[in-house]
C-alpha positions as CSV (number, residue, x, y, z in Angstrom):
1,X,-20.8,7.4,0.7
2,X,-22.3,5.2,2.5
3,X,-19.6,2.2,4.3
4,X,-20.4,-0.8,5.6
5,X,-17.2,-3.0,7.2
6,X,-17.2,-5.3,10.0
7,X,-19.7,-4.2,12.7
8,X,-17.2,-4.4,15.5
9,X,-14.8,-1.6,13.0
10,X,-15.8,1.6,13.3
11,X,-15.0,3.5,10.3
12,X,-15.0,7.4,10.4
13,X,-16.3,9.4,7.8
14,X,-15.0,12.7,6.2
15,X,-15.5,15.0,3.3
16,X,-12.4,16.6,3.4
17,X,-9.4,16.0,5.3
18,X,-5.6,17.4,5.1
19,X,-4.6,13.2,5.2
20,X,-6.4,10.3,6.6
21,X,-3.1,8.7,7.8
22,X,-2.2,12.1,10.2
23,X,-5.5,11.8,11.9
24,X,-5.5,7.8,12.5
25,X,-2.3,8.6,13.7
26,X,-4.0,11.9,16.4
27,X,-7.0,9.7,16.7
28,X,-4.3,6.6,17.9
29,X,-2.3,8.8,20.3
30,X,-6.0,10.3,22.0
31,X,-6.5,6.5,22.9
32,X,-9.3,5.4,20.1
33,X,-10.2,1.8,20.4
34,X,-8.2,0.3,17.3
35,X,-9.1,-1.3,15.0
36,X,-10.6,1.1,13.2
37,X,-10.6,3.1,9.5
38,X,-10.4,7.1,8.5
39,X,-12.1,7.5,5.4
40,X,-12.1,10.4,3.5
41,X,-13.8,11.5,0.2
42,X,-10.9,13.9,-0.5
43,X,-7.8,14.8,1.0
44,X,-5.8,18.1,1.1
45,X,-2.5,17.0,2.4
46,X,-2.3,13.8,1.0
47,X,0.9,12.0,1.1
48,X,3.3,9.1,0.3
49,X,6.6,7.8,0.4
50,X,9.3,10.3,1.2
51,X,6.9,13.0,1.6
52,X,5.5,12.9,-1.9
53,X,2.3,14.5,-2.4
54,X,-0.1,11.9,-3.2
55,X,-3.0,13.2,-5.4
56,X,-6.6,12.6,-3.9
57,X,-9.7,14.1,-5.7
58,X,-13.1,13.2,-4.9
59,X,-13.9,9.9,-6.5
60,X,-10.9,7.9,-5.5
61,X,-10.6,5.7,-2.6
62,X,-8.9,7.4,0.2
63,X,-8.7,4.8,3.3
64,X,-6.2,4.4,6.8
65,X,-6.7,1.3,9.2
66,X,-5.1,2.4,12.5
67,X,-4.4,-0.4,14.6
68,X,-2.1,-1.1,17.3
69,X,-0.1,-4.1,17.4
70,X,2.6,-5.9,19.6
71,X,5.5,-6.1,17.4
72,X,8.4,-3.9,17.0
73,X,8.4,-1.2,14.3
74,X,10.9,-2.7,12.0
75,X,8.4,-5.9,12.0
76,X,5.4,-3.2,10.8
77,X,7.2,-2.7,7.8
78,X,6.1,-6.0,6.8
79,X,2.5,-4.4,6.4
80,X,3.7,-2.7,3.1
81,X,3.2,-6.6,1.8
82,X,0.1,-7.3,4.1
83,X,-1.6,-4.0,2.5
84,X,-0.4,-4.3,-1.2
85,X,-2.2,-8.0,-1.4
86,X,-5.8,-6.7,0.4
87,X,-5.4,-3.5,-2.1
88,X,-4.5,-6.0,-5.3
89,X,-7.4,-7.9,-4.0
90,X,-10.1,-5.4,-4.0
91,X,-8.7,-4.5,-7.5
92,X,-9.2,-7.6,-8.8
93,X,-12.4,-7.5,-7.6
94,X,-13.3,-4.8,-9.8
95,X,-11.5,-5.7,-13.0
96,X,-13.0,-7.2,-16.0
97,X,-11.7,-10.6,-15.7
98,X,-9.4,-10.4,-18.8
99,X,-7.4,-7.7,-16.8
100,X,-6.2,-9.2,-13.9
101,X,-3.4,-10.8,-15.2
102,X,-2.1,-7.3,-15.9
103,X,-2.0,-6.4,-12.4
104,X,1.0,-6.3,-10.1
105,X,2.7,-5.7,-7.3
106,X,5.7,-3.6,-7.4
107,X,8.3,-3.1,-4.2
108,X,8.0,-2.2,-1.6
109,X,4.0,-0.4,-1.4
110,X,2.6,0.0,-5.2
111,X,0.1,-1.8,-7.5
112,X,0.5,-1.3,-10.8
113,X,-2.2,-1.9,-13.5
114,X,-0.5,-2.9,-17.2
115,X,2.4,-1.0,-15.6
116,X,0.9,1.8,-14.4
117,X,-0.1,3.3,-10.6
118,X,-3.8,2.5,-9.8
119,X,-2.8,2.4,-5.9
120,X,-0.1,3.4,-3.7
121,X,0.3,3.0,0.0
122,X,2.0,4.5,3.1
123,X,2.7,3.2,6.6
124,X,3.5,5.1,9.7
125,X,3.9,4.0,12.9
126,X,4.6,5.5,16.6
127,X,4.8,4.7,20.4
128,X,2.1,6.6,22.5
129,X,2.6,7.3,26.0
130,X,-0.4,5.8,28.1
131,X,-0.9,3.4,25.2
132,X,-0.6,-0.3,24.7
133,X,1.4,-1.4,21.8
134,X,2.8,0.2,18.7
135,X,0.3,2.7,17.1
136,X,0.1,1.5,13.8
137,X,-1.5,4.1,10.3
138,X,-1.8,1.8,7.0
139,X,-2.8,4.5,4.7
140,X,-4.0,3.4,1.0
141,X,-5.2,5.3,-2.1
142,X,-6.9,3.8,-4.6
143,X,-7.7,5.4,-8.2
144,X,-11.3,4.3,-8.8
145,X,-13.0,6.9,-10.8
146,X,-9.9,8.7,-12.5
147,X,-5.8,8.5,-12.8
148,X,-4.1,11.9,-11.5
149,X,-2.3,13.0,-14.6
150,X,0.4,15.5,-12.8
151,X,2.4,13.1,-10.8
152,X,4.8,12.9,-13.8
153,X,4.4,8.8,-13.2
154,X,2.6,6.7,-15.3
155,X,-1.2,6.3,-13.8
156,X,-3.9,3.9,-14.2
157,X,-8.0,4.2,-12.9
158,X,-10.6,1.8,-12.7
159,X,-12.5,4.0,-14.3
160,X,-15.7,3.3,-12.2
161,X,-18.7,5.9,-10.8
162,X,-17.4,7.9,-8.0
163,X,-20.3,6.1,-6.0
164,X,-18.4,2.7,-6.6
165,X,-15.6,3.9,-3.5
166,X,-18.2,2.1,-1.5
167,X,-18.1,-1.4,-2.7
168,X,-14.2,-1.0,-3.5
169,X,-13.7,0.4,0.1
170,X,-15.4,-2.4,1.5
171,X,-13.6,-5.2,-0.8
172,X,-10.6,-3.8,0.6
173,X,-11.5,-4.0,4.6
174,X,-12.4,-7.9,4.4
175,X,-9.4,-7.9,2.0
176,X,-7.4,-6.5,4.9
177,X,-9.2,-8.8,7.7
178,X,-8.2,-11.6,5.6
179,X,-4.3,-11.0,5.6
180,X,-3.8,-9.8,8.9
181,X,-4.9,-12.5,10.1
182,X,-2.8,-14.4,7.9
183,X,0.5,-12.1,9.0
184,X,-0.6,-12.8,12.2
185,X,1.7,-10.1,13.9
186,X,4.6,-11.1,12.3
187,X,4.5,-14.8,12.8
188,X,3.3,-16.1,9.4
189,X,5.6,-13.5,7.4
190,X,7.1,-16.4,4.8
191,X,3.7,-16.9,3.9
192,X,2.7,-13.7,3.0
193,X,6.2,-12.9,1.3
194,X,5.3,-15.7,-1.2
195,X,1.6,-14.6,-1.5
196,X,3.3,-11.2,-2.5
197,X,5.8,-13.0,-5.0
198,X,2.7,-14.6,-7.1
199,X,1.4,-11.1,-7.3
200,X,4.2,-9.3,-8.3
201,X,8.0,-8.9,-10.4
202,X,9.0,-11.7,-12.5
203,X,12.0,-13.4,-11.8
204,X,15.0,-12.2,-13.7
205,X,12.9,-9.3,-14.6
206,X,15.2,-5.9,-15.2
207,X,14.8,-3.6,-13.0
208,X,16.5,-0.3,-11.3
209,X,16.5,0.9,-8.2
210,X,17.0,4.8,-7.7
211,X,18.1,6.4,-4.6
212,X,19.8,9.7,-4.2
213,X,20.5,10.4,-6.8
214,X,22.1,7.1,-7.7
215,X,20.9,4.1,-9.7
216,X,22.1,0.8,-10.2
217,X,20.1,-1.6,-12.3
218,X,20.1,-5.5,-12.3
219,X,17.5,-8.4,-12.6
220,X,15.3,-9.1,-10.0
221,X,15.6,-12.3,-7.8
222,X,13.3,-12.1,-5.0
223,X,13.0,-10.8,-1.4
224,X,15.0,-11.8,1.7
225,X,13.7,-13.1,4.9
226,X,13.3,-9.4,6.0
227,X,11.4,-8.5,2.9
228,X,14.6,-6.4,1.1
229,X,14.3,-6.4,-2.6
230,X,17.4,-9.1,-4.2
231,X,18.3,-7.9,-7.2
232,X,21.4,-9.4,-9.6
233,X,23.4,-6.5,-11.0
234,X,24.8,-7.0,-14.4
235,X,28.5,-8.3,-12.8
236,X,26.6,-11.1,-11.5
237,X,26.4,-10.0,-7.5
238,X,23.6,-10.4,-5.7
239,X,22.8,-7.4,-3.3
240,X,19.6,-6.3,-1.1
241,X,17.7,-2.9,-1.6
242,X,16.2,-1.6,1.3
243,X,14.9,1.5,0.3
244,X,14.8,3.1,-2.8
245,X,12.4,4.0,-6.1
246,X,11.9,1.4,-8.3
247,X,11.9,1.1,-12.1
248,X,11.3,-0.9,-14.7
249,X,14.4,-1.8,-17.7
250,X,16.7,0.9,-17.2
251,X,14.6,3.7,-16.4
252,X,15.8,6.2,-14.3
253,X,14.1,9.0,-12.3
């Protein structure tokens, strides 16, 4: 598959790989000039959120950008928005126009297409010894040429050639360029919270949130300067969610 990005981004290349976050994360710590992405036509350890396996056949966009970045790591978890508006952008891209109104954003890391996945994403971050800066692994998976069926979610595809990763890959790097620069490390977060907010619930839309076991259910009402999901519950409190599986109506894991 042939990439093209940025010149001064080097972008490396695999086949196979266990997961393309774990080595921009060994590829971080052994001192690689960041920025830079792991790309990966198929992965065998995939993963996401909570240590889900995330599915990753050949044909499907498999990307990490590893960068390192002077802010704190409860300020990188502000790149879950940053990444979910470059991956909703090269989307779009792709979409027959009369679709794009049917895709969304869903809290805190998902895209959704007429409700269903088409992209998920995971961030990990650490502290290197010898390194400047926190080491910083925004992985994102994107469902180009097929929609796994076995996650026992609801699963959506562009439906494009396999060879198409290329051009969708490479709408999602300037996609990228485009909001980081934008976040600006933190500084511009407002901005990108209600860039996110265009893209993604309705207000007042139902919602539940699932966690351990437990769900509460309420209508949604926004984020909060940290990002944290508001939601209304149904005796008319307002509460944050900062962690958790979402759901739409009263759907329940």
């Amino acid at each position: 598959m042939p990439l093209q990005v940025n010149a001064a981004v080097k972008v490396l290349h695999f086949e196979t790989i266990g997961s393309t976050n774990a080595e921009a994360l060994r590829q971080l710590a052994l001192g690689l000039e960041a920025p830079f992405w792991i790309v990966a036509d198929e992965q065998s350890e995939g993963r996401g959120r909570g240590g889900r396996r995330w599915h990753s056949p050949k044909g499907n966009l498999h990307a990490t950008l590893g960068l390192r970045l002077g802010v704190s790591a409860s300020s990188a978890t502000q790149l879950s928005f940053v990444a979910a508006l470059a991956a909703h952008d090269a989307i779009a891209r792709h979409l027959p126009a009369e679709q794009v109104s049917a895709l969304r954003l869903k809290w805190p890391n998902d895209v959704l297409l007429g409700g269903a996945k088409i992209a998920g994403i995971l961030i990990e971050s650490a502290a290197y010894p010898g390194t400047a800066g926190l080491a910083v692994a925004i992985g994102t998976g994107i469902n180009v040429a097929s929609a796994p069926a076995e996650t026992g979610r609801p699963t959506a595809a562009l439906g494009l050639a396999p060879n198409a990763r290329a051009a969708v890959f490479e709408e999602l790097a300037r996609a990228f360029d485009s909001w980081l620069a934008r976040w600006n490390e933190a500084r511009h977060f407002a901005a990108i919270q209600a860039a996110w907010l265009l893209r993604a619930h309705e207000m007042g839309e139902p919602l539940n949130v699932s966690l351990n076991g437990s769900s509460i259910g309420g209508r949604f009402q926004g984020l909060d300067e940290r990002g944290a999901l508001r939601l209304k519950t149904d005796a008319g409190d307002i509460i944050t969610v900062t962690a958790g599986d979402i759901y739409p109506g009263a759907q329940k894991s």
